[in-house]
SEPAFI-272877 format. One line per 10 residues: number of its first residue (from 0); their letters; for each residue x, y, z of N, C-alpha, C. Coordinates in pm, 1 decimal, always signed. Example, Ala and Ser with C-alpha at 12.3 -4.5 7.8 and 13.67 -1.06 7.14 Angstrom:
BEGIN
0> AS> +1319.0 -569.0 +780.0 +1230.0 -450.0 +780.0 +1320.0 -330.0 +780.0  +1285.0 -225.0 +708.0 +1367.0 -106.0 +714.0 +1290.0 +3.0 +787.0;
// end
This chain:
BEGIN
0> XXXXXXXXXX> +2103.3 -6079.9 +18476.0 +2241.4 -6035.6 +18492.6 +2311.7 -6052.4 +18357.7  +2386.5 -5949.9 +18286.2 +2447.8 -5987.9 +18153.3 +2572.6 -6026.1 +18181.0  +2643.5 -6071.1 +18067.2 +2768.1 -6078.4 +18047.5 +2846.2 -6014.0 +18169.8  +2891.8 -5907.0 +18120.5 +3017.7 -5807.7 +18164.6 +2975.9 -5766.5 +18348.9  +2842.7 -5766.0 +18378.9 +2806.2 -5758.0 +18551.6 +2856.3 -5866.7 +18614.4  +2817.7 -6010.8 +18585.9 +2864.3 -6115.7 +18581.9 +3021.1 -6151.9 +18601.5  +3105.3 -6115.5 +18464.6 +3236.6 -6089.8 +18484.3 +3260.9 -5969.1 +18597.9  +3223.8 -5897.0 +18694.7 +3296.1 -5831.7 +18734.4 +3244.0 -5879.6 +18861.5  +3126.6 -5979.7 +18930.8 +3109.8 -5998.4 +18981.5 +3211.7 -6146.4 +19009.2  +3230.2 -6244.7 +18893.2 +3304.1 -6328.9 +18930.4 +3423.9 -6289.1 +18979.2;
10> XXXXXXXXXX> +3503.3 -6173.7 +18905.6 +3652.6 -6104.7 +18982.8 +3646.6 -6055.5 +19086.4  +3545.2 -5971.6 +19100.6 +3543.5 -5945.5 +19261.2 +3541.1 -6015.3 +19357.0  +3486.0 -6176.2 +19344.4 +3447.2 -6249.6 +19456.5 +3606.3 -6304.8 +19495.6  +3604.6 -6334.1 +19664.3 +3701.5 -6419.6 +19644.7 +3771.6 -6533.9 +19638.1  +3889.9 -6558.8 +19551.1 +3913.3 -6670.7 +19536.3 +3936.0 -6781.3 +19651.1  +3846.8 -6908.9 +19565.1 +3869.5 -6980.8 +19672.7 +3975.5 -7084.3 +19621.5  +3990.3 -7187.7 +19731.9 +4144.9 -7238.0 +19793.9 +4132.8 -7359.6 +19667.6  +4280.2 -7383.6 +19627.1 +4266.3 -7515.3 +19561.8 +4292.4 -7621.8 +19652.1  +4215.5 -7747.4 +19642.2 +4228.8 -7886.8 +19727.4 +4396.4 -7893.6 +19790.9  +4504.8 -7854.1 +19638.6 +4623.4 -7837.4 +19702.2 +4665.6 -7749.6 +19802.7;
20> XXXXXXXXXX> +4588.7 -7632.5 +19835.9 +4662.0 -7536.7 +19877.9 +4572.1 -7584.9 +20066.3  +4492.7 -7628.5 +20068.0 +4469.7 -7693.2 +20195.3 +4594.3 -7762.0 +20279.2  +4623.5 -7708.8 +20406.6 +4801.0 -7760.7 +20458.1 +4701.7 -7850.7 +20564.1  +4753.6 -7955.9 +20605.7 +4663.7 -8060.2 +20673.2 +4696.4 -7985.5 +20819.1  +4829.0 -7908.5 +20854.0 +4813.3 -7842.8 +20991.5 +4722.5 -7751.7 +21008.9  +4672.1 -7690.0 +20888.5 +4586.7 -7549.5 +20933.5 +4437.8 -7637.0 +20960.9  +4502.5 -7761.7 +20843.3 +4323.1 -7816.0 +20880.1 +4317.8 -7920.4 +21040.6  +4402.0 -7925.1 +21085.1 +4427.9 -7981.3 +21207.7 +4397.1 -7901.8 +21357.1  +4453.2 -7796.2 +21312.3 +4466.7 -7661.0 +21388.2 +4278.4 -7617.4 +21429.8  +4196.7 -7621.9 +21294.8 +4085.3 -7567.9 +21314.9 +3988.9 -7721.7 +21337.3;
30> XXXXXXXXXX> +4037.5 -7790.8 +21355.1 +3956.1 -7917.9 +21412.2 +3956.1 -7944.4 +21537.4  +4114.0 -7887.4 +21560.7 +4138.9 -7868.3 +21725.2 +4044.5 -7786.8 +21797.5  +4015.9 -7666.3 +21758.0 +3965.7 -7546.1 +21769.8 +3826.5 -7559.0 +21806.2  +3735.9 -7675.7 +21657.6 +3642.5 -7714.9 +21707.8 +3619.9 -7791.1 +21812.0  +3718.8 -7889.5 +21827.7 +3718.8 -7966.1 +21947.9 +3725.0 -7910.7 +22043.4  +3782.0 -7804.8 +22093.2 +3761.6 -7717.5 +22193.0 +3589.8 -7641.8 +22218.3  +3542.5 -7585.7 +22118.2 +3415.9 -7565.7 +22161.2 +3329.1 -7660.1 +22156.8  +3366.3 -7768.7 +22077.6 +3241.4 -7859.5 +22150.4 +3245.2 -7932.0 +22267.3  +3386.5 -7917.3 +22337.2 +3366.9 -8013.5 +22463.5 +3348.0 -7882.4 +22550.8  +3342.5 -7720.6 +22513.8 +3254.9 -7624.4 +22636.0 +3119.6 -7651.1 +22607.4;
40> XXXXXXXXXX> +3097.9 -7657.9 +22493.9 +2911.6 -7678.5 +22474.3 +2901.9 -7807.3 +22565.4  +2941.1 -7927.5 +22612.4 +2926.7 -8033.1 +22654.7 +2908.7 -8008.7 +22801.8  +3045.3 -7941.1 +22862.9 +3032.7 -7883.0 +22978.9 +2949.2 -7771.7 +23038.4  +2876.8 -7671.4 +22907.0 +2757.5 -7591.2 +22950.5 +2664.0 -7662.8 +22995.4  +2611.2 -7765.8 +22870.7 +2533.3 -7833.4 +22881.4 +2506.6 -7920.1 +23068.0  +2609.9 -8011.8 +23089.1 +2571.4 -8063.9 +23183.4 +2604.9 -7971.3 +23315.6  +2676.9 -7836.3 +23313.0 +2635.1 -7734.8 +23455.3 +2477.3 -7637.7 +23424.0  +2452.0 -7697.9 +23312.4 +2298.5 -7605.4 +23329.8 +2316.4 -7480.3 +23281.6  +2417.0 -7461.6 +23217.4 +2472.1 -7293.8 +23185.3 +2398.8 -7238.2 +23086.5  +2266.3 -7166.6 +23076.0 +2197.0 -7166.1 +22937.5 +2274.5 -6996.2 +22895.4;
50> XXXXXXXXXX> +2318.8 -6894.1 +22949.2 +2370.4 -6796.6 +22955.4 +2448.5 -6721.0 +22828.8  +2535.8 -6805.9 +22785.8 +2629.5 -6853.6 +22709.1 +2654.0 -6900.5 +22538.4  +2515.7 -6989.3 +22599.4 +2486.9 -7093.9 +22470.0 +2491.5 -7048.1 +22344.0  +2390.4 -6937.6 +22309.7 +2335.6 -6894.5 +22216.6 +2533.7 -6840.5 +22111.7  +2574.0 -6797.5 +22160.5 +2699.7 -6768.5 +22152.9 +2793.5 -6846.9 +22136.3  +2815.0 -6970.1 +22238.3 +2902.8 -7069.3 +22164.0 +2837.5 -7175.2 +22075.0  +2676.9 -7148.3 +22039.1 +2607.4 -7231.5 +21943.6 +2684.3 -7192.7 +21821.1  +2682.4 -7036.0 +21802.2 +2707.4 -6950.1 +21710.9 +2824.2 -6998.9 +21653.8  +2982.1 -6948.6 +21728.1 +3099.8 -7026.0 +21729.4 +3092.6 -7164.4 +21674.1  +3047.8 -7251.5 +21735.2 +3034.9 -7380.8 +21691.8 +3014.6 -7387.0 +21557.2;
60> XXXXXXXXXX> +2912.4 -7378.0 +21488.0 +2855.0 -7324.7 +21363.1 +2928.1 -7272.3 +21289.6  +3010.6 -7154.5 +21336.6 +3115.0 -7096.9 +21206.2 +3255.3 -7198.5 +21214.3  +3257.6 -7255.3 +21304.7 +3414.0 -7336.6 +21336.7 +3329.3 -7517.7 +21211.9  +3238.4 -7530.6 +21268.8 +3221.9 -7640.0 +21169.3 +3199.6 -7608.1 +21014.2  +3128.5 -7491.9 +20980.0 +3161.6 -7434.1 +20844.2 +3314.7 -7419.9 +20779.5  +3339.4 -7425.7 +20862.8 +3511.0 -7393.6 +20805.1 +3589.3 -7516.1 +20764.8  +3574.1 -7616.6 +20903.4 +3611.4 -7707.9 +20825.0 +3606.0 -7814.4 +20772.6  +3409.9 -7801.5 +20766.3 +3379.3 -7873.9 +20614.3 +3433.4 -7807.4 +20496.2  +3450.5 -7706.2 +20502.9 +3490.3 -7618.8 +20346.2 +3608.7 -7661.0 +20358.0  +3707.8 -7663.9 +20459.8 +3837.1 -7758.5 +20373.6 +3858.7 -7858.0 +20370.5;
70> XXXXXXXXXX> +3742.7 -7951.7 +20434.6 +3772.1 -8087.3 +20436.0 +3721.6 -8119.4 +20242.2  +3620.2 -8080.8 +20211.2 +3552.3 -8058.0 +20090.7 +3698.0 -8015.6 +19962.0  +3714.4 -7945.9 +20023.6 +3834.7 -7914.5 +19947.0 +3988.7 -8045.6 +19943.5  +3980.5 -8051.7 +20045.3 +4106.8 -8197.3 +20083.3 +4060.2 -8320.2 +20075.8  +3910.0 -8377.9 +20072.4 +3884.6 -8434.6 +20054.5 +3936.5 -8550.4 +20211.8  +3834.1 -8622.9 +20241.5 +3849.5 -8748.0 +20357.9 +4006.7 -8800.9 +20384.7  +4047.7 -8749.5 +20518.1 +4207.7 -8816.1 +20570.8 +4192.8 -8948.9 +20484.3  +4122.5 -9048.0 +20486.2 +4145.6 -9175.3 +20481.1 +4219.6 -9203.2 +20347.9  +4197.2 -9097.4 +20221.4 +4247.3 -9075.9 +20094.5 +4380.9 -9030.0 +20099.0  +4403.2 -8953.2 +20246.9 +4543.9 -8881.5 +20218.6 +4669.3 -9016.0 +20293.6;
80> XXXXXXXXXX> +4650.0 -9087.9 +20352.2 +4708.9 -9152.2 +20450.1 +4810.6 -9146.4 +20371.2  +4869.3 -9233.0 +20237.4 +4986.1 -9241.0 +20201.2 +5070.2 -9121.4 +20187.1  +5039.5 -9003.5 +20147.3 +5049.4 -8933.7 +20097.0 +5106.8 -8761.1 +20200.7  +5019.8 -8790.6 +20309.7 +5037.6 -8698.4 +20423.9 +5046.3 -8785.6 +20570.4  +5120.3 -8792.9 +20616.2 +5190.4 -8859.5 +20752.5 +5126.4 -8797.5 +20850.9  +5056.2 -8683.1 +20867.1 +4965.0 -8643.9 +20976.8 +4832.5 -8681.3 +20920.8  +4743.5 -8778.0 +20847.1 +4604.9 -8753.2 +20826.2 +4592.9 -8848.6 +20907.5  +4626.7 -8938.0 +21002.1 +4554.1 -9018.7 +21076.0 +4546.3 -8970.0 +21204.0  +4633.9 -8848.7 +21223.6 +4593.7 -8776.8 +21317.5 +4440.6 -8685.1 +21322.2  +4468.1 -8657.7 +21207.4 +4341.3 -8585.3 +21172.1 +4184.5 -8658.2 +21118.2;
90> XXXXXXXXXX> +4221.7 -8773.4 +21106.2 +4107.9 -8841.9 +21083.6 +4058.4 -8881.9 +21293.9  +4155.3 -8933.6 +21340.7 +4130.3 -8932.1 +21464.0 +4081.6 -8850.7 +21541.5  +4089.1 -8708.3 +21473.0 +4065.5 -8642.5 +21561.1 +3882.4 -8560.8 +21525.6  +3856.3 -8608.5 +21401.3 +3754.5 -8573.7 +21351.8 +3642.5 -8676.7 +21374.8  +3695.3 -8808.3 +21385.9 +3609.3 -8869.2 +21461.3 +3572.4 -8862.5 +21632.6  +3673.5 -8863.2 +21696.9 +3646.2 -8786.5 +21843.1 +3560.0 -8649.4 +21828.5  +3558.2 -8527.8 +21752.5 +3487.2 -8406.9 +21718.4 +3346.0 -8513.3 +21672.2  +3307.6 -8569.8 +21592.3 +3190.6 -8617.5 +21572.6 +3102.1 -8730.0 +21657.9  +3193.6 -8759.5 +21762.0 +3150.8 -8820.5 +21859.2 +3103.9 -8715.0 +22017.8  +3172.6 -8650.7 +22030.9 +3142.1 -8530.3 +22087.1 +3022.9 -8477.6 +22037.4;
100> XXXXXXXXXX> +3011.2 -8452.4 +21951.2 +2883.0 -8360.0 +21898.2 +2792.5 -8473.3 +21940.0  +2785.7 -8586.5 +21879.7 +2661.2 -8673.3 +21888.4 +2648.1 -8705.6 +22061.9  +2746.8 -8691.4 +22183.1 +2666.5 -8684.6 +22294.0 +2657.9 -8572.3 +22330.5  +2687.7 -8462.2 +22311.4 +2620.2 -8351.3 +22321.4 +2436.9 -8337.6 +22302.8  +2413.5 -8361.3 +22138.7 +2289.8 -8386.3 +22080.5 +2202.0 -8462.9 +22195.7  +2289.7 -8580.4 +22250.0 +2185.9 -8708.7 +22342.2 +2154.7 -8643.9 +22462.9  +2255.8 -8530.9 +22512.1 +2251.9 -8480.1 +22644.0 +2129.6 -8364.7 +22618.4  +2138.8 -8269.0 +22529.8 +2041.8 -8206.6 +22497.3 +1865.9 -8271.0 +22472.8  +1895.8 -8378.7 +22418.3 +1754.8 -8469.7 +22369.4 +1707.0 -8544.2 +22522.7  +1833.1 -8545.5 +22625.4 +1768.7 -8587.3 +22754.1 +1714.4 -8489.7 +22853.0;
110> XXXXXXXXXX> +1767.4 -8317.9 +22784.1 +1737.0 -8294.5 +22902.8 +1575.1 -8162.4 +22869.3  +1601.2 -8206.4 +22728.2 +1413.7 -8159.1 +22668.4 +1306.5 -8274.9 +22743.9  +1337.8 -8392.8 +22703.0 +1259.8 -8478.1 +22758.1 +1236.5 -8480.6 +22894.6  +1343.8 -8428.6 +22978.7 +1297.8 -8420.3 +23136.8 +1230.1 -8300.2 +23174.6  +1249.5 -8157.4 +23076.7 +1135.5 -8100.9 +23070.5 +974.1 -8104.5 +23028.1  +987.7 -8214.9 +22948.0 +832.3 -8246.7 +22848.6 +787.7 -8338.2 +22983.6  +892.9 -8362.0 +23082.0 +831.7 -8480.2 +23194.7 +742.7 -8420.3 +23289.1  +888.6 -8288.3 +23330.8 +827.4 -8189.2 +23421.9 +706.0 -8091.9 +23364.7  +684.8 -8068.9 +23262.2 +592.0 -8003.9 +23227.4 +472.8 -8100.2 +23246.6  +481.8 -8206.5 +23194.3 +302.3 -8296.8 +23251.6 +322.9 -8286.5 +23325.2;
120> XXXXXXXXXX> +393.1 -8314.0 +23456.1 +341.9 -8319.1 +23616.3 +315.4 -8223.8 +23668.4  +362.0 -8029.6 +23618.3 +308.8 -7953.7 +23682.9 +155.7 -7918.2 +23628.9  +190.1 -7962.3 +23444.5 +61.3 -7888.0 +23354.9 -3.8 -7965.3 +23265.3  -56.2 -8110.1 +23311.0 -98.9 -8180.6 +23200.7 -173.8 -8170.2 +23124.7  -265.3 -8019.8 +23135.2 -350.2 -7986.6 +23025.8 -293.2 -7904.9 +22933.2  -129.5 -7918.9 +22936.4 -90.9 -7816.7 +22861.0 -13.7 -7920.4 +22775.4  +58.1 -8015.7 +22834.1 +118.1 -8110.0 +22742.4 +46.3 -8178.2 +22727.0  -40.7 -8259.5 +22740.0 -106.2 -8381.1 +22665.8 -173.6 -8338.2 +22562.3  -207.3 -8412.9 +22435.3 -256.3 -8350.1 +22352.5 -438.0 -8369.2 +22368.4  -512.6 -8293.0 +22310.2 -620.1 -8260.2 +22309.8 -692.9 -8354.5 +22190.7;
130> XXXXXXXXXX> -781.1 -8463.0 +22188.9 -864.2 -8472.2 +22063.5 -986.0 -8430.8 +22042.6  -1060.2 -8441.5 +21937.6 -1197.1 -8406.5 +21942.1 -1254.5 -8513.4 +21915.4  -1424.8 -8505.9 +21878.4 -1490.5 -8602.1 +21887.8 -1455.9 -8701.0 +21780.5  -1437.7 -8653.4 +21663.6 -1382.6 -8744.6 +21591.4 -1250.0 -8840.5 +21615.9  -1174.5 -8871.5 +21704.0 -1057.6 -8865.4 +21706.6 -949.5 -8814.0 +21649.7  -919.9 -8654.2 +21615.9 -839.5 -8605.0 +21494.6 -803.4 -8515.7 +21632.3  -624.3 -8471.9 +21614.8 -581.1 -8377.5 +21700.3 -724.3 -8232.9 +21720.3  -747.1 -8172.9 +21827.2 -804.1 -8043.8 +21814.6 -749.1 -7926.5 +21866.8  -794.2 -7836.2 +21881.4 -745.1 -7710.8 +21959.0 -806.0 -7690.5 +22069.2  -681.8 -7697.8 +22134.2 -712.5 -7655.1 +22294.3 -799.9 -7519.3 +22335.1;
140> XXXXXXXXXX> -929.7 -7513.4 +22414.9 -983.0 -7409.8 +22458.6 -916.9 -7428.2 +22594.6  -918.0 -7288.7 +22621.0 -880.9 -7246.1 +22762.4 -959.6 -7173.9 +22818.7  -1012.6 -7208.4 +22909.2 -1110.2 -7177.5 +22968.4 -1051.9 -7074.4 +23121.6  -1176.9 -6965.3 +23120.7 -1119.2 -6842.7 +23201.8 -1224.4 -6884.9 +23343.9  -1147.1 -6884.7 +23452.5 -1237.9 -6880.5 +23559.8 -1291.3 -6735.7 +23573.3  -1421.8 -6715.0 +23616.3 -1476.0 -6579.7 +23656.6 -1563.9 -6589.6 +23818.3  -1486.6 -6518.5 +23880.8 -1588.7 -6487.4 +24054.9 -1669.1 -6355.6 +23988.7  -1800.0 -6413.7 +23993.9 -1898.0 -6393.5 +24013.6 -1967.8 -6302.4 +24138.9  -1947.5 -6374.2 +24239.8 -1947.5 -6329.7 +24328.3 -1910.4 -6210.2 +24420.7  -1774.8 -6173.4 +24308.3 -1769.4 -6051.3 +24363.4 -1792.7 -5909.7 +24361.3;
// end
C-alpha cells in the first residue's frame, strides 16, 4: 500500500470517539441495554427456548462490542468516581452485567453436561471414549449389523 492509498484510506475511515467525547449516560444507556439481553438469554436459557438463541447470541455480541469500545475509550468507572457523579452507577451496573453473564455461562455448562449424561445412558458407545491396545485414544469402528438370512 503506498503513501497517498493509505492517506485516503485513513480519511475515509471513520473517526473514532475521543475518551472525552464518551457521555457516561450514553455509556449507561448501552449497559442497560446489555443488561437487558442478557437477563433474556438467562430466561431462554432456563425455559429451554433454543429457537431464538442464535439471534440474541448475535445481539449480545454486538451490545458487548460496543461497550467495551467505550469503556476502552473512558477508561474503568472506578477512575471516574471523582470526577463523574454517575460512575458508581455504572460501575454497579457493569458488575451485575458481568455477573449475569457468568451464570448464564454455569447454566449453559450445566445443561451440556446433563446432555453428555443423557447421551451415555441412551449411547455409551458413542460417548465413552474408545482406546486401543496400546492405551492411546483410538477410532471408533462402527460396526454394521447384516441379516443374512434374508
Amino acid at each position: 500500500m503506498n503513501n497517498q492509498t493509505r492517506r485516503q484510506t485513513t480519511q475515509s475511515a471513520p473517526a473514532t470517539q475521543h475518551p472525552a467525547a464518551v457521555d457516561i449516560d450514553t455509556e449507561i444507556a448501552a449497559w442497560q441495554d446489555l443488561a437487558q439481553l442478557v437477563d433474556a438469554q438467562r430466561q431462554m436459557i432456563i425455559a429451554r427456548k433454543h429457537e431464538g438463541m442464535p439471534e440474541l447470541n448475535r445481539l449480545v455480541a454486538q451490545a458487548f462490542a460496543q461497550v467495551s469500545q467505550m469503556r476502552r475509550f473512558a477508561g474503568p468507572p472506578a477512575l471516574r468516581l471523582h470526577s463523574e457523579p454517575r460512575a458508581r452507577e455504572l460501575d454497579a451496573l457493569q458488575r451485575r452485567v458481568r455477573a449475569a453473564a457468568k451464570l448464564n455461562r454455569e447454566l449453559l455448562s450445566d445443561a451440556l453436561a446433563y446432555v453428555k449424561f443423557s447421551l451415555k445412558l441412551i449411547c455409551p458407545q458413542i460417548a465413552n471414549p474408545v482406546y486401543n491396545q496400546k492405551g492411546q485414544l483410538g477410532r471408533r469402528s462402527f460396526a454394521t449389523a447384516v441379516n443374512r438370512s434374508a
